[in-house]
VOPAGU-2260 file (C-alpha; in pm, 1 decimal, decimal comma):
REM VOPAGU-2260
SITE   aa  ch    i         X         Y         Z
SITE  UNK   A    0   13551,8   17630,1   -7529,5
SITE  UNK   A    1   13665,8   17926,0   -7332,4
SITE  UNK   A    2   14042,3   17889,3   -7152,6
SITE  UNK   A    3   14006,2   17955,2   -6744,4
SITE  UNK   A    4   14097,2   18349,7   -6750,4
SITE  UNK   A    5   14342,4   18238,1   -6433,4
SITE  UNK   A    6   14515,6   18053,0   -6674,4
SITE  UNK   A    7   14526,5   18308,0   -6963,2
SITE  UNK   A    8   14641,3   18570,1   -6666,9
SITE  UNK   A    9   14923,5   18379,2   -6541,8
SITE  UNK   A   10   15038,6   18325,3   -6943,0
SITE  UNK   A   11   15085,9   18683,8   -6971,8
SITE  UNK   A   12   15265,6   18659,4   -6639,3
SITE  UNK   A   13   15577,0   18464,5   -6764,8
SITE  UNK   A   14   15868,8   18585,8   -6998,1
SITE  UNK   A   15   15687,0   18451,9   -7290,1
SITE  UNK   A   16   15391,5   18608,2   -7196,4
SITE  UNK   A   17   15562,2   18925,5   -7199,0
SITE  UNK   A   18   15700,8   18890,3   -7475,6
SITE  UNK   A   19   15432,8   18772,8   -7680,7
SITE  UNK   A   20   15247,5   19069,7   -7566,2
SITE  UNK   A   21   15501,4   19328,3   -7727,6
SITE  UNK   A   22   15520,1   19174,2   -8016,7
SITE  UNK   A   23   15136,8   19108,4   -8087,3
SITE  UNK   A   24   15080,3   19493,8   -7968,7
SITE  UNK   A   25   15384,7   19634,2   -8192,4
SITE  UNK   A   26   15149,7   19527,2   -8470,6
SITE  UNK   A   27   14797,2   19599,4   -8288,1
SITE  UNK   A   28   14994,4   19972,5   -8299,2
SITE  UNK   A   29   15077,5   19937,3   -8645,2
SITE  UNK   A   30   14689,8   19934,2   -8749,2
SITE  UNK   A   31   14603,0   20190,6   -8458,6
SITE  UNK   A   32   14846,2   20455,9   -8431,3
SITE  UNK   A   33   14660,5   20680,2   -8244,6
SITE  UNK   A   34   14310,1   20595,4   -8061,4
SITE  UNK   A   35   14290,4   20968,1   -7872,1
SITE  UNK   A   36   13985,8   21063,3   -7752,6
SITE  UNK   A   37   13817,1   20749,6   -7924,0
SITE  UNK   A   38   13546,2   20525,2   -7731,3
SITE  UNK   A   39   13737,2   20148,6   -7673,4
SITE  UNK   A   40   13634,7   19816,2   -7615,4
SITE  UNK   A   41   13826,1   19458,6   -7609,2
SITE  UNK   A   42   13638,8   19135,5   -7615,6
SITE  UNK   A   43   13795,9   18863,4   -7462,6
SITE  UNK   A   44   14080,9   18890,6   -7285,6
SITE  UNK   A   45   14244,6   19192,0   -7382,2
SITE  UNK   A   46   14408,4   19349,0   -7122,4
SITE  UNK   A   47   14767,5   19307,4   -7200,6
SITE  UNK   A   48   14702,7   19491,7   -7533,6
SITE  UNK   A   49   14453,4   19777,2   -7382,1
SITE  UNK   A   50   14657,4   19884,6   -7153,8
SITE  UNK   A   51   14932,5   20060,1   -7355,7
SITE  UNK   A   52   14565,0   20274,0   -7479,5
SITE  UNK   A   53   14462,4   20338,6   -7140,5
SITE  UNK   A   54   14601,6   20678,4   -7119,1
SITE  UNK   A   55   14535,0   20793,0   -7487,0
SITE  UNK   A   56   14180,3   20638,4   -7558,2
SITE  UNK   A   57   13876,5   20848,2   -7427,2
SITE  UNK   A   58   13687,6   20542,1   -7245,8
SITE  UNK   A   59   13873,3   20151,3   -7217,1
SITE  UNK   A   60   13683,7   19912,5   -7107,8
SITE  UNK   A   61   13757,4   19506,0   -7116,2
SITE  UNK   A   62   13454,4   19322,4   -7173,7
SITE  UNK   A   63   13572,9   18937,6   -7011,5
SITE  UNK   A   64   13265,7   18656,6   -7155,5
SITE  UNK   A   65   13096,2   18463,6   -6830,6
SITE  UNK   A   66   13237,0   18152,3   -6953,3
SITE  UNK   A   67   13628,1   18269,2   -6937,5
SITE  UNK   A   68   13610,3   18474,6   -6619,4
SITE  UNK   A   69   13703,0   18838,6   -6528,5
SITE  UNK   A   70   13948,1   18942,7   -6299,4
SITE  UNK   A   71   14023,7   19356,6   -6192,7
SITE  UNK   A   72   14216,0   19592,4   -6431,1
SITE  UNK   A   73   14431,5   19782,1   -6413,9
SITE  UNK   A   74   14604,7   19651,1   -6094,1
SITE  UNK   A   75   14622,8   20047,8   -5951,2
SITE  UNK   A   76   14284,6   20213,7   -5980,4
SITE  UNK   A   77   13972,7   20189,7   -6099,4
SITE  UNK   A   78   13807,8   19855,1   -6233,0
SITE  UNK   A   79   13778,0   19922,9   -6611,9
SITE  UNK   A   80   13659,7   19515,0   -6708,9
SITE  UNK   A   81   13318,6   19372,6   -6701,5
SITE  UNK   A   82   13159,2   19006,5   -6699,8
SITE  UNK   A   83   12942,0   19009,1   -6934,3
SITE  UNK   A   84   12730,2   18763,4   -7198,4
SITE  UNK   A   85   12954,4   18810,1   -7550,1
SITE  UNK   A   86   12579,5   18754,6   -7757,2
SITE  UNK   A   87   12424,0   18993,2   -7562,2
SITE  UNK   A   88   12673,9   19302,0   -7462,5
SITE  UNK   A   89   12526,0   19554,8   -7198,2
SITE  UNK   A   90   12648,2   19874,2   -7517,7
SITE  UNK   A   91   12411,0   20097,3   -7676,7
SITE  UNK   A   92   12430,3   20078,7   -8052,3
SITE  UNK   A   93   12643,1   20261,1   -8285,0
SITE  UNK   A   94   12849,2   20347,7   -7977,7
SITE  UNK   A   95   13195,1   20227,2   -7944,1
SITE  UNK   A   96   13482,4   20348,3   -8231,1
SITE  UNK   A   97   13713,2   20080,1   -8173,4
SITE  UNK   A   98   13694,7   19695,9   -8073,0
SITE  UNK   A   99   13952,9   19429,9   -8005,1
SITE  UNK   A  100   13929,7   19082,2   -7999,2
SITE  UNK   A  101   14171,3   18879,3   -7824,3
SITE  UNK   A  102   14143,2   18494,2   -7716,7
SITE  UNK   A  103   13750,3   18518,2   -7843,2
SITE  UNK   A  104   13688,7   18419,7   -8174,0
SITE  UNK   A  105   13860,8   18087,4   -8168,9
SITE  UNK   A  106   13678,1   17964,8   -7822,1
SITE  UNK   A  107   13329,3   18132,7   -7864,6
SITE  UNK   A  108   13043,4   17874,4   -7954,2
SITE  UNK   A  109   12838,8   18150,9   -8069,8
SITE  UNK   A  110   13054,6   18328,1   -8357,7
SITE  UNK   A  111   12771,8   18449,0   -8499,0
SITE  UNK   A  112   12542,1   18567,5   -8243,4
SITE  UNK   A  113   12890,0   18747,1   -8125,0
SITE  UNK   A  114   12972,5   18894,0   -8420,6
SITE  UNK   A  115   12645,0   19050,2   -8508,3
SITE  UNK   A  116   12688,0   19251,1   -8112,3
SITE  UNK   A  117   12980,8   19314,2   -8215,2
SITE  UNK   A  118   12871,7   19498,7   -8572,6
SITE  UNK   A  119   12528,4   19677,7   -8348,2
SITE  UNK   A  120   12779,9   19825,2   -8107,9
SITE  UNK   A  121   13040,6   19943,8   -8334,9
SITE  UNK   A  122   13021,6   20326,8   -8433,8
SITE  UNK   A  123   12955,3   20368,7   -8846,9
SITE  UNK   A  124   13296,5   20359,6   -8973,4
SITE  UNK   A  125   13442,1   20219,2   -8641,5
SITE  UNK   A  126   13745,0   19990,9   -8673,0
SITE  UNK   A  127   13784,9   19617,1   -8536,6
SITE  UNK   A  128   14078,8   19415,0   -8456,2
SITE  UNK   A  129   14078,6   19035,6   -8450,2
SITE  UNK   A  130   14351,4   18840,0   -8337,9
SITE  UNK   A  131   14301,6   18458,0   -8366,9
SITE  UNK   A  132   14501,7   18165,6   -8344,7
SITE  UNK   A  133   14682,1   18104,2   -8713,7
SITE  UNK   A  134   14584,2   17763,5   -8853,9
SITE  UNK   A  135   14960,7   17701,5   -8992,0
SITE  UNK   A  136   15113,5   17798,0   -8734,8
SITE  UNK   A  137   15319,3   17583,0   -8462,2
SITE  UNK   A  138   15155,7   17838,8   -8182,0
SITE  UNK   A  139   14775,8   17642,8   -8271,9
SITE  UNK   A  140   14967,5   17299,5   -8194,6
SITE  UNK   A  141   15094,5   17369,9   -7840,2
SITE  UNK   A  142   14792,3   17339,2   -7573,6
SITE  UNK   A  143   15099,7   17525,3   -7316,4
SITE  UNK   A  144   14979,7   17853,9   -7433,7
SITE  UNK   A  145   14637,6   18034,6   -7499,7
SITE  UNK   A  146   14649,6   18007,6   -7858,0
SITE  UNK   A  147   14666,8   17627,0   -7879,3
SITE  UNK   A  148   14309,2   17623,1   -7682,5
SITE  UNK   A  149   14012,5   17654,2   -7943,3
SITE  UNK   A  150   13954,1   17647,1   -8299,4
SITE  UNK   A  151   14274,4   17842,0   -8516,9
SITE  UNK   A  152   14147,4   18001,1   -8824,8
SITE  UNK   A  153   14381,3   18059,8   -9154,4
SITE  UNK   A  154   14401,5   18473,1   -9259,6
SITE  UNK   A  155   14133,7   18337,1   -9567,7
SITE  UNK   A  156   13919,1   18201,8   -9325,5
SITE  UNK   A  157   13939,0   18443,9   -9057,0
SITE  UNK   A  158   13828,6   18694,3   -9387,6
SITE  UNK   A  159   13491,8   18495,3   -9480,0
SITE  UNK   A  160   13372,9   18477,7   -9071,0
SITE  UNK   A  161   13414,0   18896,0   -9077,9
SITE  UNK   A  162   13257,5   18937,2   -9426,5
SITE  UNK   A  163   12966,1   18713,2   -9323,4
SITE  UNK   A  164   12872,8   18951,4   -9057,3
SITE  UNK   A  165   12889,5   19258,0   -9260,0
SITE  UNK   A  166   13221,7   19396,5   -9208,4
SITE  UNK   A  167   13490,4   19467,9   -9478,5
SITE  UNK   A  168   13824,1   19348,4   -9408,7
SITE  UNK   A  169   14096,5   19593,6   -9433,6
SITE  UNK   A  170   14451,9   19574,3   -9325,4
SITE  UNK   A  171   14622,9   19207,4   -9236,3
SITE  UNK   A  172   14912,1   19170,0   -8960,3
SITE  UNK   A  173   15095,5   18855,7   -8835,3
SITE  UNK   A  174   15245,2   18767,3   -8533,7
SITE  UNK   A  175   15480,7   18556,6   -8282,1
SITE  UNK   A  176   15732,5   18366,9   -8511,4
SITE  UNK   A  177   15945,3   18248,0   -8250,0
SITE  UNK   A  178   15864,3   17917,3   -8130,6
SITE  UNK   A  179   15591,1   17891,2   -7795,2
SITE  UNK   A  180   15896,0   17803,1   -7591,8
SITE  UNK   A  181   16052,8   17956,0   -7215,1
SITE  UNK   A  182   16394,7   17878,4   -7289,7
SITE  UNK   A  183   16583,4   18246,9   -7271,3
SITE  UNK   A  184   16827,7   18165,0   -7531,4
SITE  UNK   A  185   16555,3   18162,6   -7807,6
SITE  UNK   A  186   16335,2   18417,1   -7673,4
SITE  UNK   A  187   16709,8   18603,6   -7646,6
SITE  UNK   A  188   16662,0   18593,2   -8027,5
SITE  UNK   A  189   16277,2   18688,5   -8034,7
SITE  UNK   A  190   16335,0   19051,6   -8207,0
SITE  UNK   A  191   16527,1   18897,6   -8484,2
SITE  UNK   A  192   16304,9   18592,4   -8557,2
SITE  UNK   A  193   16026,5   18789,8   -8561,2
SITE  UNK   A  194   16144,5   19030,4   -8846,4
SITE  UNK   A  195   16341,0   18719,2   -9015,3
SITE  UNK   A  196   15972,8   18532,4   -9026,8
SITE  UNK   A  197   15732,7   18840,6   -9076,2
SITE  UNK   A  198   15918,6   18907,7   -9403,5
SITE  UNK   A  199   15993,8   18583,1   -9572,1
SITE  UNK   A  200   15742,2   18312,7   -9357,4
SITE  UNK   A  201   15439,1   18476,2   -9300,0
SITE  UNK   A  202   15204,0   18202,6   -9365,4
SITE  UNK   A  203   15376,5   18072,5   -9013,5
SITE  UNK   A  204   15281,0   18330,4   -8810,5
SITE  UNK   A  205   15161,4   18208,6   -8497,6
SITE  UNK   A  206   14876,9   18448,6   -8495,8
SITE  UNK   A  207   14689,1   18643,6   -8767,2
SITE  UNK   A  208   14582,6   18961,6   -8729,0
SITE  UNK   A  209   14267,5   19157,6   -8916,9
SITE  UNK   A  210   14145,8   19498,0   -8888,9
SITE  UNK   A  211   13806,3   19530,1   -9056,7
SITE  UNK   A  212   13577,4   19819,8   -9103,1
SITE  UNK   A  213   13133,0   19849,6   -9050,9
């Protein structure tokens, strides 16, 4: 089930929020250095990672499912997201070189119908990112946030849903080992825990993170 994209928004409104985008995009960055002059697309809601492309990719567009809601971005200028049906994207084939997916897998009802517009769209070669929920981790048991709203998949798992639909996972990431909590002393500490956890804990991770190639 889809989380009410007012609800997502004002998430990545608070400190956590903020925070939890830097650290999720310091590793969406890791995987995609450099996006210039490539055709973009997130799935879900993906703003809060696709903006910090918006200057660098050659087209970024947020594509926001019926069912979650879409809302204007960026705040200053033109609209760059559109509502649309995630089994049934509005993309000519073969035509975008990179796609995101953020707070989609996990609530979609229709992985597989989503999936498969996902691989028709994608360029040959193109690159997709899929963040999800971990299953392990304490983010999936906390309803207070975005990721504890859906179905949490383990890095294994989250492997056999992209090789089913004909894509070859690639490179792995993990994020957001700080607990899903708004007291500033430990998000004071979020830098450290982060490094502390991706490098001995990473089976905790509160997300996992996949690129996978067509």
């Amino acid at each position: 089930m889809w989380a009410d994209i007012i609800e997502i928004r004002n998430f990545y409104n608070s400190t956590l929020g903020l925070i939890t985008q830097r650290l999720i995009n310091r590793r969406i960055r890791n995987l995609w250095p450099d996006v210039t002059g490539l055709e973009l697309l997130g799935i879900g809601y993906t703003t809060p990672y696709l903006d910090s492309f918006r200057h660098e990719a050659k087209h970024n567009i947020s594509a926001m499912p019926a069912a979650q809601g879409v809302l204007h971005w960026p705040a200053n200028g033109e609209n760059l997201t559109s509502l649309v049906n995630e089994t049934e994207l509005p993309i000519a084939d073969v035509s975008i070189d990179r796609i995101l997916l953020v707070h989609a897998l996990e609530n979609s009802e229709n992985i597989r119908p989503m999936m498969r517009e996902v691989w028709r769209i994608l360029a040959s070669g193109g690159r997709l990112i899929v963040v999800a929920p971990n299953r392990r981790g304490l983010w999936a048991s906390f309803d207070s946030t975005p990721f504890g709203r859906g179905s949490p998949y383990s890095m294994n798992q989250l492997s056999v849903v992209l090789e089913e639909n004909m894509f070859i996972p690639h490179q792995k990431e993990r994020a957001l080992f700080i607990p899903p909590t708004n007291s500033k002393m430990a998000l004071s500490f979020s830098a450290p825990v982060e490094e502390i956890g991706h490098y001995w804990f990473p089976a905790f991770a509160g997300v996992n993170i996949i690129e996978s190639t067509k």
